[in-house]
VEXROBA-795983 format. One record per residue (C-alpha): x, y, z; residue in one letter. Coordinates in steps of 0.25 Angstrom, whole numbers, plus 5000, padded with zeros to 4 digits. Layout:
BEGIN
XYZA;...
This chain:
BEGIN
509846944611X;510147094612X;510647094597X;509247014591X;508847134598X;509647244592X;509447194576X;508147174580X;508047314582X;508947374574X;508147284561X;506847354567X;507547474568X;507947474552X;506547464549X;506047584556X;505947714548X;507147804549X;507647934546X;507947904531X;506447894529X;506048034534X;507248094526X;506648034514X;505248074517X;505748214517X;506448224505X;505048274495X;504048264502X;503148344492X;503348234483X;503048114493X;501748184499X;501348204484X;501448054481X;500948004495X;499648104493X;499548024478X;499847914485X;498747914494X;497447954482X;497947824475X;497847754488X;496547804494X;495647724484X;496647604485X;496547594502X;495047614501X;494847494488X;495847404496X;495147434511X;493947394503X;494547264495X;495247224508X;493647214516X;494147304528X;493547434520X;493947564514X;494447604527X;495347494530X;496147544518X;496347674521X;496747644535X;497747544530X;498147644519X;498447734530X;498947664543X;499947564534X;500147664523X;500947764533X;501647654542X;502147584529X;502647724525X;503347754537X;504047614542X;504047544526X;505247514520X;504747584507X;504847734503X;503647744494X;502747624499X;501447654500X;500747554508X;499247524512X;498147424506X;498247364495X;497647264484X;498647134489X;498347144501X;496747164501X;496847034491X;497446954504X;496447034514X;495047004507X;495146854511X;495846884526X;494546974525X;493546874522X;494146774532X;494346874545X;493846994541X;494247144545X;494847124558X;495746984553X;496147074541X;496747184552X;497347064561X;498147014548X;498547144544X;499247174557X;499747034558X;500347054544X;500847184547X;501747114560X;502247004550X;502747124542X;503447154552X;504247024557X;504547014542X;505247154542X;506047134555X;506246984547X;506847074534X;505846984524X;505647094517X;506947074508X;506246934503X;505147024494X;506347014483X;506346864481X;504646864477X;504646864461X;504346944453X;503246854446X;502546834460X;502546984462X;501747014449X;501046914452X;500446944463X;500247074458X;499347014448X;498646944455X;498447034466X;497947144454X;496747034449X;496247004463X;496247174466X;495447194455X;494447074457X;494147124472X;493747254466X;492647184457X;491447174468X;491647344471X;491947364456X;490647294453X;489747354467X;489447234471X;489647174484X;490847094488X;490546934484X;490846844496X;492146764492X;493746774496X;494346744482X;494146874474X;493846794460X;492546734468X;492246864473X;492546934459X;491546824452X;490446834463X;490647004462X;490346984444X;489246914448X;488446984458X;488847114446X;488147034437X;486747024443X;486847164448X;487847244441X;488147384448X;488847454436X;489047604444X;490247524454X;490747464442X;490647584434X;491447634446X;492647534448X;492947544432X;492847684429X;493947694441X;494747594438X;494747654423X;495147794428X;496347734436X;496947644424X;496947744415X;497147854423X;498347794427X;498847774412X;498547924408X;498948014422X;499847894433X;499947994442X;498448034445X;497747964455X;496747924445X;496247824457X;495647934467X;495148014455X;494247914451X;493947854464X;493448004468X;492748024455X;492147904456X;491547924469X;491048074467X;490247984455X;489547904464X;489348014473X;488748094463X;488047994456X;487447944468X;487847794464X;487447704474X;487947584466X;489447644469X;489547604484X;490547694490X;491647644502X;490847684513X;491147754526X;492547764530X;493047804544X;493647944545X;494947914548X;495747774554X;495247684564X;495847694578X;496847564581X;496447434586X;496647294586X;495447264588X;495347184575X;496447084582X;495946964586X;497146854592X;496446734590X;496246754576X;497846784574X;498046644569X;497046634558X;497546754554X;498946734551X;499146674538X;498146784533X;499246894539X;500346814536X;499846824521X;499546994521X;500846994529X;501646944516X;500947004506X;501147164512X;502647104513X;502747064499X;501747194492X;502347294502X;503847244497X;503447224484X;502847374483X;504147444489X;504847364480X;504147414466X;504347564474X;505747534472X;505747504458X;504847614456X;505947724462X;507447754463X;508347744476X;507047674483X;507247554491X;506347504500X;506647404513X;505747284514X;506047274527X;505347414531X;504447384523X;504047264529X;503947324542X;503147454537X;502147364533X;502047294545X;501947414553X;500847464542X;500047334543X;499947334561X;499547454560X;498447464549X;497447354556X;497447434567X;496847544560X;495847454551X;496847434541X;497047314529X;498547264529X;499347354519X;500447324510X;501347444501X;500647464489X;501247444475X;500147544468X;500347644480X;501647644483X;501947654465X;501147784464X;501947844478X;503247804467X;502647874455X;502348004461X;503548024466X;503647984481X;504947974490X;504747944502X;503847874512X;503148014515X;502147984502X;501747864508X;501447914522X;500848044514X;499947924507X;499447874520X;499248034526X;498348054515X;497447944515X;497347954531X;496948084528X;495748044518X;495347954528X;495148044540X;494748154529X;493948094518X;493347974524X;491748004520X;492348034506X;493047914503X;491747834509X;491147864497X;492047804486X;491347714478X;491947564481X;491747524465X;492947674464X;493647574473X;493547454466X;494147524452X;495247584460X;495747454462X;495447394450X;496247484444X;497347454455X;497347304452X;497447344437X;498747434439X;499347324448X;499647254434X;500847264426X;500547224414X;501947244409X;502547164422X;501647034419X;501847014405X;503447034407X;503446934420X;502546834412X;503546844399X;504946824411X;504746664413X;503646574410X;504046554428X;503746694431X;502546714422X;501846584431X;502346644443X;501646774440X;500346694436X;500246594448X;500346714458X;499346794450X;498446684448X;498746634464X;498446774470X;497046784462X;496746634466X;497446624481X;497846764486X;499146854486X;500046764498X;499646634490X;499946694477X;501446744482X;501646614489X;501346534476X;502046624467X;503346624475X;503446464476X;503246464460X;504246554458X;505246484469X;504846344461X;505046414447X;506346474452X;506946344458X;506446274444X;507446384437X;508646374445X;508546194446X;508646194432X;510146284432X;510546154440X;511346044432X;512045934433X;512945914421X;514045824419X;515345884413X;516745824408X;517745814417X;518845924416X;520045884408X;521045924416X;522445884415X;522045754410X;522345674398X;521145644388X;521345504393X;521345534406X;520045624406X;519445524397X;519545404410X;519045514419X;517945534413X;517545394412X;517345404427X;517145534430X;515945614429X;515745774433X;514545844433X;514245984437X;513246044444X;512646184440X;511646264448X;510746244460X;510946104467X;509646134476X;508246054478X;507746094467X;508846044455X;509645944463X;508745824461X;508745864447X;510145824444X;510845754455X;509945654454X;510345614440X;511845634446X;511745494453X;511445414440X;512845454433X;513445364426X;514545254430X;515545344433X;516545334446X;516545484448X;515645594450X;516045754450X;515145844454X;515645994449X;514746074459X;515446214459X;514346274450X;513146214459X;512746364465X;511846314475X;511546194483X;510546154494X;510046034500X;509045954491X;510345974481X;511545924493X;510545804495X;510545774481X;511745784477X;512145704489X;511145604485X;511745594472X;513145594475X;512845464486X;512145394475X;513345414466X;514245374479X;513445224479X;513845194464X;515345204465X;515345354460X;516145454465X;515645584467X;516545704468X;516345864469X;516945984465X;516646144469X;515846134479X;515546274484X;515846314498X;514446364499X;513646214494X;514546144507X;513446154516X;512346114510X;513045994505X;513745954518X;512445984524X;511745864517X;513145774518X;513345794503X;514545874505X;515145764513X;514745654503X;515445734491X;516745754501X;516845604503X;518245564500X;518545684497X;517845694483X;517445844484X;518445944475X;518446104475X;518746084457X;518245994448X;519745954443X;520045924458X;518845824458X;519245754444X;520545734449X;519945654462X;518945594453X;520045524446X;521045504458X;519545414463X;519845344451X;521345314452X;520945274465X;519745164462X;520745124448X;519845174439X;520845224432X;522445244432X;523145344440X;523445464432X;524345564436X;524045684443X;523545804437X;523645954439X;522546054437X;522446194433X;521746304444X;520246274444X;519146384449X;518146334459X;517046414455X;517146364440X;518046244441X;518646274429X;520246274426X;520746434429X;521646494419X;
């Protein structure tokens, strides 16, 4: 009991922050509270727009931008993650929203952020590798289209349809534009959305989505445009904590709902410290930390009024490009916006929500890569319906559904490939020592086959099947040194076939068995069958030579002298030398 204890503590322990973390921190600063100031201008409008989408408000964005933003910059596994709302996420809160409004959305965030938690002290975290790559840009995909369809009812100035799938809400927004267009908020979400694509292309480094988001609302408030309907007004500063949104009895509805935020700031936040990695050199991040920094994050952002967050890919790729080290420019991120909102609240109130709606526009925009598509549709006719099915399924269903179904394509696709590798062929006896007219009587009655590949559940019945309707032979050899994996279905089947064999007269005998196939085989009595009488053999040869001592013995044919053979390897069974 005491030892459960001490790994327990010393695995909590390893994901604390340590003394490595503050030597990195002070290495440049100037250059990590450069990037965490960009950081945090590209971020603004982005916390505000997703508060927003999300339902909970502008405010809800900036205290989750805040609140998880510095927690997931100090405990996080990642040195340049920048963590707080973002797109994914708001696409899994809008129906959690519509269902059990504000306060459920707070419940499943801090619900989410404790199963974040058992999964880091569970080390899940190293799993993130095995999700393909096809899913991955799916998702993004998808995630992209449903971004930009949220945006159209702000873009458009017109009130937010009654609906939980965005393409009903997108259709019923185009027709309420229709009979009474409002051209200034649409004039609004284009103009900056134009400024931010092509600023993007001319000058990367500007933070062409602030410029245009402040020019945008000095228009409308010099214009005096009614029709741009700004955010409203904001709180100065953060809410105190509370619990008071918690409600026990409404846990249990609850759950699945968490359960899905939980494992989709698992799978964003890992795949964002992951693209970080790639982005930079001598940068590794630990998913375990990782996991746990986002845990931490999302218990503590409800309690401020807070949406679940997640690290975000734009974010954290803009803290790369301009040049950040440590986890400094991501706490310097989270400073600075707390500073906006305890400073610059009553300014913020007034940007137009159309300004919003182009910001992320643009976003959902960026999120394609072009280039990365056409490539993964050109890979495999497999990983170009993979990437489809998870776009299609994230725009149809939502983000969880889309993962789920993309990842049981890809596992069906995947076995599909490696069944087919697996083959039963049959091949001609080894010579050996023997004469042409011995070799010829042997193989009157003798038959080898080998196996090649995976004898699992899903190639097994394919073949071994077939194996049981062999000709009239008296004996079987089965060459199963090149079998590289067997499992259950595939003991059970070649059981199966080997007893069928056993009721015609035939007699089956084995050769290179591995040491690590034994258990699976004796666990189904297969290995046990195929030892009967003693007819299993480490070499081919060695089973040849009991196949036709079988035969001297039933007078199927004459004694023939004994006969020497040459080293054989067990790996290949082929003659050494």
């Amino acid at each position: 009991m005491r030892s459960s204890f001490a790994r327990a503590g010393a695995r909590l322990t390893a994901l604390l922050p340590g003394r490595t973390d503050l030597t990195e921190m002070r290495r440049d600063p100037r250059r990590d509270l450069l990037a965490g100031l960009t950081v945090a201008i590209v971020a603004l409008p982005l916390a505000l727009g997703f508060g927003v989408s999300s339902g909970l408000g502008a405010e809800a964005g900036l205290a989750t931008a805040v609140i998880a933003g510095a927690l997931a910059a100090v405990f996080g596994g990642s040195n340049l993650q920048v963590s707080g709302p973002t797109g994914a996420m708001t696409v899994v809160l809008v129906p959690i929203v519509a269902e059990h409004g504000p306060s459920g959305v707070l419940a499943v965030g801090l619900m989410a952020g404790v199963m974040l938690v058992a999964l880091a002290l569970l080390r899940a975290g190293k799993y993130m590798q095995y999700v393909p790559a096809p899913v991955v840009e799916g998702f993004t995909l998808g995630i992209a289209c449903v971004i930009g369809l949220q945006q159209i009812p702000n873009a458009l100035g017109v009130p937010k349809p009654e609906g939980d799938r965005v393409l009903v809400v997108t259709w019923r927004a185009l027709e309420e534009f229709a009979k009474h267009p409002n051209w200034t908020a649409a004039a609004f979400a284009l103009a900056v959305a134009a400024v931010m694509l092509m600023g993007a292309r001319l000058r990367p480094t500007v933070p062409f989505s602030i410029l245009a988001v402040i020019a945008a609302t000095v228009v409308a408030q010099v214009a005096g445009l009614d029709a741009a309907q700004p955010i409203g007004e904001l709180p100065s500063g953060l809410p105190a904590p509370s619990l008071s949104f918690l409600d026990p009895g409404s846990l249990g509805s609850l759950f699945a709902p968490a359960v899905a935020v939980a494992a989709l700031a698992a799978l964003e936040s890992l795949l964002s410290a992951s693209v970080a990695d790639g982005m930079t050199v001598g940068q590794k991040h630990d998913p375990e930390r990782e996991l746990f920094g986002q845990g931490l994050a999302n218990i503590a952002a409800p309690l401020f009024g807070g949406v679940p967050a997640t690290g975000a890919i734009a974010r954290t790729a803009v803290n790369v490009r301009t040049g950040a080290s440590s986890r400094l420019s991501s706490l310097t991120h989270a400073a600075v916006l707390a500073v906006i909102v305890f400073a610059a609240a009553p300014l913020v109130s007034r940007i137009p929500l159309a300004a919003l709606a182009g910001v992320l526009l643009a976003t959902a925009i960026r999120m394609v890569e072009v280039g990365s598509l056409r490539a993964m549709a050109k890979a495999t006719r497999s990983d170009a319906l993979i990437l489809v099915l998870t776009a299609v399924a994230t725009l149809a269903l939502d983000l969880v559904y889309a993962v789920i179904i993309g990842l049981v394509v890809a596992g069906a696709l995947a076995l599909r490939a490696v069944a087919v590798q697996a083959r039963l062929d049959q091949v001609p006896l080894d010579r050996g020592d023997h004469s042409a007219e011995e070799h010829a009587l042997l193989a009157e009655h003798i038959v080898a086959y080998r196996i090649d590949g995976p004898l699992f559940f899903a190639a097994a019945h394919r073949f071994l099947l077939e194996l049981a309707e062999v000709a009239d032979v008296r004996v079987v050899i089965l060459r199963m040194s090149r079998v590289t994996t067997i499992d259950a279905t595939g003991a059970l089947v070649l059981k199966d076939a080997v007893e069928k064999l056993h009721r015609r007269g035939i007699v089956v005998m084995t050769s290179g068995i591995r040491a690590g196939q034994r258990q699976v085989l004796d666990s189904v009595g297969a290995l046990e069958l195929l030892r009967l009488e003693g007819r299993e053999y480490a070499t081919t040869p060695e089973a040849i030579q009991g196949a036709r001592t079988h035969l001297e013995c039933a007078g199927v044919m004459p004694a023939l002298p004994a006969q020497t053979s040459r080293p054989v390897s067990e790996e290949t069974e082929e003659p050494v030398g």
